[in-house]
Each structure stands twice: as C-alpha cells, then as structure tokens.
C-alpha positions in Angstrom: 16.9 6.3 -4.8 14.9 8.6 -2.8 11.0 9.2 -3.2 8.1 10.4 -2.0 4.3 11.2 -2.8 2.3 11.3 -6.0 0.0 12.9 -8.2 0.2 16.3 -6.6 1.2 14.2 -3.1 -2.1 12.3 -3.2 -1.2 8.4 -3.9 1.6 6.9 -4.4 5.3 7.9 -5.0 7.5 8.9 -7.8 11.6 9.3 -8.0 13.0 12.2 -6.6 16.6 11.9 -6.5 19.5 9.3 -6.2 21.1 7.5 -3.0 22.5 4.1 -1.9 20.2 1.3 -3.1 22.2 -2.3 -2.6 21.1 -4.8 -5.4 21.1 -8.4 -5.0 23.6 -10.5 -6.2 22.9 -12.6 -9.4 22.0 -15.4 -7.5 18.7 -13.9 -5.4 18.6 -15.9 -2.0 15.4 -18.0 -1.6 12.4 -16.7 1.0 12.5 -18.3 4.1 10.8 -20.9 4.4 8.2 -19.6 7.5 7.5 -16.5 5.3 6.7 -18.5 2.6 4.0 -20.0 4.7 2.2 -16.1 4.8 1.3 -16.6 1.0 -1.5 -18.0 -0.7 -0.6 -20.9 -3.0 -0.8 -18.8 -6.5 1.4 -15.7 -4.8 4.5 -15.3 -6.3 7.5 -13.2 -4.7 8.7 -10.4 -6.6 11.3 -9.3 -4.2 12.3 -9.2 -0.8 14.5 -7.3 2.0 15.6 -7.8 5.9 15.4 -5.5 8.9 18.6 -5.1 11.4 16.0 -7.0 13.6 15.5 -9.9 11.2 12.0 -9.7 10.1 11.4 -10.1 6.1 9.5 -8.0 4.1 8.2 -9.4 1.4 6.9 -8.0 -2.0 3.9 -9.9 -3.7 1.6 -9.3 -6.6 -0.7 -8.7 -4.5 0.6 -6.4 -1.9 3.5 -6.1 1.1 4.2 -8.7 3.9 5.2 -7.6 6.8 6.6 -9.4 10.1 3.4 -9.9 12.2 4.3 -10.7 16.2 1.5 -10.6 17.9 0.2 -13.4 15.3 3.4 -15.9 15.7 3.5 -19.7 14.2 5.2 -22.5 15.2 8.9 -22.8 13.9 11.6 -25.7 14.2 13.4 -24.0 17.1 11.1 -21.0 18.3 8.1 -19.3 17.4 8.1 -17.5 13.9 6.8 -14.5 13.7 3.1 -14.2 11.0 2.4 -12.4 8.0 0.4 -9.2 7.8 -0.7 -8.1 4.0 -0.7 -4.4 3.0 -2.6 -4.4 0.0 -1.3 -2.7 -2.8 -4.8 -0.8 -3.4 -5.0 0.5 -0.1 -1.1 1.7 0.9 -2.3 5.8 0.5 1.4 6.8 0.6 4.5 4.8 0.6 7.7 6.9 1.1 11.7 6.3 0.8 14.0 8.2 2.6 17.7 7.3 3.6 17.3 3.5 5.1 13.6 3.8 6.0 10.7 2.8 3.8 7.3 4.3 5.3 3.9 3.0 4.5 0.4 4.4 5.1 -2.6 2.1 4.5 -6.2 2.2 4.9 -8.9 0.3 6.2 -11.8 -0.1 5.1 -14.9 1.9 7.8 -17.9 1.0 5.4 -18.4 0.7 2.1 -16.4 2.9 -0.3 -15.2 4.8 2.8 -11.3 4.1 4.5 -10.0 5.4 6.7 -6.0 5.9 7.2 -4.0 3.9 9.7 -0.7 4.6 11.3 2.0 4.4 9.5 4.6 1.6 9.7 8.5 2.3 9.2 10.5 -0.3 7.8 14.3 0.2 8.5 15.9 -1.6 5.4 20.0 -1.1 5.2 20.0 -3.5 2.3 16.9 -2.8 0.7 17.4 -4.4 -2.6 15.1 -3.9 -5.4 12.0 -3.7 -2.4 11.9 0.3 -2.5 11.6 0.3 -6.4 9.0 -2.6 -6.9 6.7 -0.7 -4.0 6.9 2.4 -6.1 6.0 0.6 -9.1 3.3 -1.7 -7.7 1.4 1.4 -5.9 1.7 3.8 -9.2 0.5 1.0 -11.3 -2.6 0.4 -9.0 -3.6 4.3 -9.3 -5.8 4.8 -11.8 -7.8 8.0 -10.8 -6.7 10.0 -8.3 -8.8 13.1 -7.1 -9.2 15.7 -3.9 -12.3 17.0 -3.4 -13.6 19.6 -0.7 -17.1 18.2 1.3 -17.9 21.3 3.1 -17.3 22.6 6.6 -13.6 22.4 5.9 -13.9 18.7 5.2 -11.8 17.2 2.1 -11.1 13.8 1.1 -9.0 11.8 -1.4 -11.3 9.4 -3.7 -9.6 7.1 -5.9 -10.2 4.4 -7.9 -7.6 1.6 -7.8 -6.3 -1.7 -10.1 -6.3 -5.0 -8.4 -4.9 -8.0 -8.9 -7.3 -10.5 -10.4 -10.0 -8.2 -10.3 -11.5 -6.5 -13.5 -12.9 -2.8 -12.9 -11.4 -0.1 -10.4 -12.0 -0.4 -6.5 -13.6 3.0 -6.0 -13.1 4.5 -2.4 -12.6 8.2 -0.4 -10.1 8.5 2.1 -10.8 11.5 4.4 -7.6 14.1 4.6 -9.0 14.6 8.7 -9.2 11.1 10.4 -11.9 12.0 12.3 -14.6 13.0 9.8 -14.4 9.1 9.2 -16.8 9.1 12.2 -19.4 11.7 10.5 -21.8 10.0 9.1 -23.1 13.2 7.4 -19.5 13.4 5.7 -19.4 9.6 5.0 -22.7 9.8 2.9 -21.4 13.2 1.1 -18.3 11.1 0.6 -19.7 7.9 -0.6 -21.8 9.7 -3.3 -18.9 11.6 -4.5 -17.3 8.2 -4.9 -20.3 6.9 -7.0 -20.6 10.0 -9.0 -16.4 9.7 -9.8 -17.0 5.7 -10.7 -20.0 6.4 -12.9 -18.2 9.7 -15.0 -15.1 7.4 -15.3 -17.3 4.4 -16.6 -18.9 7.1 -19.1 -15.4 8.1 -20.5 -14.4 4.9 -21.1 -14.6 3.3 -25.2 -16.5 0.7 -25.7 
C-alpha cells in the first residue's frame, strides 16, 4: 500500500496504489514491556511495528508512540529508550512510501494557532497493519478541512479535528509559510478565521 496526502493534499492521507505490506501472523506478539510503560492506564494498542534499529512504534487511540532517546528510563539490563506521543489531531500529513512512513505534526504557538514541526521518518521493513491504522486514525480525526489566503501572500490550513474523549472539534490554522507563525498580525487574521470556521460549522449543524 502506498499513500499520500488528503483532501486536495491538505490533511491526512488516502490510498494510492498497492505494494508490499507484511501482516502479522495470527498470533500478534505482545508490546514490550518498556513501551508499555509510555501509555496511560486506559490506552489500548491498536497495532504496532519495529525499526532495523529496534525502536517500537506504537499505534494508540489516541495518537503515535514513537522511541524517545533523549528521554531514556531505566530497563533490566540498559537504559530503555521513552515515549513521545504524536497526537492524532495534530499529525498535518502522514505519508507511506516504499519502507518509510513520514509524519508531520504541529505544535501548538498560541491558542488556535500551530505551527508545523519537522518531519520524522520511520523506516518500517515489516510494517504490519501500522501504515493502514495511521491512515485511518488521521482521516477519521478530519472533520473540516479548509485553505484560506490571509493576504500579503500569506495562506494557512484551518481545520477542525475529532479527539478522543473529547466532544466538539479542536479548531486550529496551520500556516502553509512557517514563519508567518511569528507575525502576530497574521496570527490574529488567522485566529479569527478559525473562530469564524467554528462558529459557521456550529450553525450547520441539526439540532
């Protein structure tokens, strides 16, 4: 399975053709114990996958867990390495090509406002069913999905996303140029964008 992008390339990722996905075996090996440890106590694992360097990657309800380093526990024999969490509502992109999955996220600069970080590439030759159930968790968390243009050449993404738990939509903008993440002109023309999306959306909605 190969994919990338979504909803005209904006958020998320679709199917786009067919290659070598391994699947597990009908007996799914059980999550390490040390990555176990990343979760909170109602997080259940939906699937999981291995890089050639060892490091899990771990797919929750609630987002992606990735091998963390620089933030190392203490294990029977050496230090294990922590958990980072990519939120489902804030991966912007996710994209499967040959063995690599690659996943943008945001972060959050104030409120309703993100700002993209570096993307991380996760070699995965036996990727199991991980590539799928990112592709399904990130579609299913984009509910509204919308470019618009700021001025002065300025154009962001603003979205409004599921989460886990949570009723209502997470409304935010992502800017298309990083750095018009430091204009605070753009970041108010973008925030009220964002509360004029939320509020239409609200409107349309049955009661």
């Amino acid at each position: 399975m190969a994919w990338e992008g979504s909803r005209d390339g904006e958020c998320g990722g679709h199917a786009r053709g067919a290659t070598r996905v391994s699947v597990w075996p009908r007996r799914r090996p059980a999550v390490p114990s040390h990555a176990r440890r990343w979760l909170e106590s109602d997080e259940r694992v939906l699937t999981f996958a291995t890089t050639p360097y060892g490091d899990l990657i771990v797919a929750t309800q609630r987002g992606l867990w990735v091998a963390d380093h620089g933030n190392a526990v203490a294990g029977p024999t050496a230090p294990d390495p922590g958990g980072r969490l990519l939120r489902w509502e804030f991966i912007v992109t996710a994209k499967w090509a040959g063995d690599v999955l690659t996943v943008t996220s945001a972060q959050e600069v104030e409120s309703s406002i993100m700002r993209r970080l570096p993307a991380i590439s996760l070699s995965l030759p036996e990727p199991a069913d991980l590539p799928r159930v990112v592709q399904q968790r990130v579609d299913r968390s984009v509910a509204v999905s919308r470019r618009r243009t700021l001025g002065t050449g300025s154009t962001a993404l603003v979205v409004g996303r599921r989460v886990s738990g949570r009723d209502g939509l997470l409304w935010y903008a992502v800017f298309d140029r990083d750095s018009d993440a430091d204009d605070l002109e753009l970041r108010r023309a973008a925030a009220a964008v964002v509360q004029a999306a939320a509020r239409s959306t609200t409107r349309a909605e049955p009661e």
